[in-house]
C-alpha positions in Angstrom: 66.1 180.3 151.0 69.1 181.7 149.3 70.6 185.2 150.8 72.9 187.4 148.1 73.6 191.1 148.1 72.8 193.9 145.3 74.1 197.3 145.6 71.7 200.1 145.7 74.1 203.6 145.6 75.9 203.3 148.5 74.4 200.8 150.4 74.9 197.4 150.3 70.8 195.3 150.5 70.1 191.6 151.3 68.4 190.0 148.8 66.1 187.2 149.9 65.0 184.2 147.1 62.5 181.2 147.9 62.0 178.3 146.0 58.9 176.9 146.1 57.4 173.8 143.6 54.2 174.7 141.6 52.8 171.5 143.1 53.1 173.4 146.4 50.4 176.5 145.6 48.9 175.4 142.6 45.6 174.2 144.6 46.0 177.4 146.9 42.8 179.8 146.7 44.1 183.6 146.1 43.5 184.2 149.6 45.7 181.1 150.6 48.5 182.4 148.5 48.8 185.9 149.8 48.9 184.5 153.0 51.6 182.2 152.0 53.4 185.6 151.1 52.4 187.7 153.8 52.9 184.9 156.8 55.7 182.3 155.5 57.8 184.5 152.6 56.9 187.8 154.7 57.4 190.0 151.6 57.6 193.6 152.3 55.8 194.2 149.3 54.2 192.8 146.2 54.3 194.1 142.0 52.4 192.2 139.5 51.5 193.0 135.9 47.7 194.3 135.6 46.9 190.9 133.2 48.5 188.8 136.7 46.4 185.8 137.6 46.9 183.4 140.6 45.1 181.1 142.7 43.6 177.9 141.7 42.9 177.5 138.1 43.5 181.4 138.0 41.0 182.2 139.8 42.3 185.1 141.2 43.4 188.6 138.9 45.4 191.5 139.8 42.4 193.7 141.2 41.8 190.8 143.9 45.8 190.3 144.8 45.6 194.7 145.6 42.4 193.8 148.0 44.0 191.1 149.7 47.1 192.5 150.0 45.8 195.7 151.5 43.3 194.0 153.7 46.4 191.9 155.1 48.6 195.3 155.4 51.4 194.1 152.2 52.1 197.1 150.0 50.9 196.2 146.1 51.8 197.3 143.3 50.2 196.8 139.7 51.7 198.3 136.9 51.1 198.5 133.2 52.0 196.2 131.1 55.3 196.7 129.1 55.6 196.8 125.4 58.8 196.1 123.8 62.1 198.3 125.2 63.9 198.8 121.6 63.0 199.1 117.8 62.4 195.7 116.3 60.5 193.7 119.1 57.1 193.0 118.9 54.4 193.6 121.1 54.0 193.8 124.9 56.4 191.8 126.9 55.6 189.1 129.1 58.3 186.7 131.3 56.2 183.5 128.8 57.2 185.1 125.8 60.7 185.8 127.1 60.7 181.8 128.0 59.4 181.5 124.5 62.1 183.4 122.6 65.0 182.2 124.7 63.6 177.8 124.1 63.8 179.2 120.7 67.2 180.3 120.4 65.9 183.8 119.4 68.1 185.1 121.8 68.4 189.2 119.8 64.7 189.0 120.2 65.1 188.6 123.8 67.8 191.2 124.3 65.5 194.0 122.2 62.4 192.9 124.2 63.9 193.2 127.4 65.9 196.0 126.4 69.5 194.4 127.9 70.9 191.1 127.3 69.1 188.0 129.4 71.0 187.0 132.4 70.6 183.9 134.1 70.9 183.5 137.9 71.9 180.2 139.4 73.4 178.5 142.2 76.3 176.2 141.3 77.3 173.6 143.6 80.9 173.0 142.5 82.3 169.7 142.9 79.6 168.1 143.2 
């Protein structure tokens, strides 16, 4: 777990990250994984894209992650999927095809589709 802090207007929030392998939840049943949220990550909340699936070999879609997540008292959220933020992208914009266009090197495609320049968040272990 890895704490940092964003401002939000005045206040100063914690920002929480966990890294977990794929090889970790990719046998999980949707209901294993929302426990996983709910119990270990203990997310106050969950937004996924309405085309969203998880669980083992997908098994689970968006429509089932807003059940369990209700049943187990975790606010969800599913929102619309987004189409391209500036003149010049192309169609609706998924975190693959960002992934795709950045691999590529088509970096302006990236900025117009996300509508901001891509920024990359890391931890650096200096001296090491």
């Amino acid at each position: 777990q890895q704490q940092q802090q964003q401002q939000q207007g005045d206040s100063v929030m914690p920002i929480r990250q966990h890294y977990i392998p794929f090889s970790a939840i990719r046998s999980m049943s949707p209901q294993e994984f929302v426990e996983l949220i709910v119990n270990d990550l203990r997310a106050a909340g969950v937004v996924a894209g309405s085309n969203y699936r998880f669980g083992y070999r997908a098994s689970g879609d968006s429509a089932l992650l807003r059940d369990l997540c209700t049943a187990a008292g975790l606010p969800c959220t599913v929102v619309d999927l987004v189409g391209p933020a500036e003149p010049g992208a192309v169609g609706v914009v998924s975190s693959s095809k960002i992934r795709e266009m950045l691999c590529s090197c088509r970096i302006e495609a990236a900025r117009k589709s996300l509508g901001r320049p891509y920024r990359l968040v890391a931890a650096l272990n200096l001296g090491q």
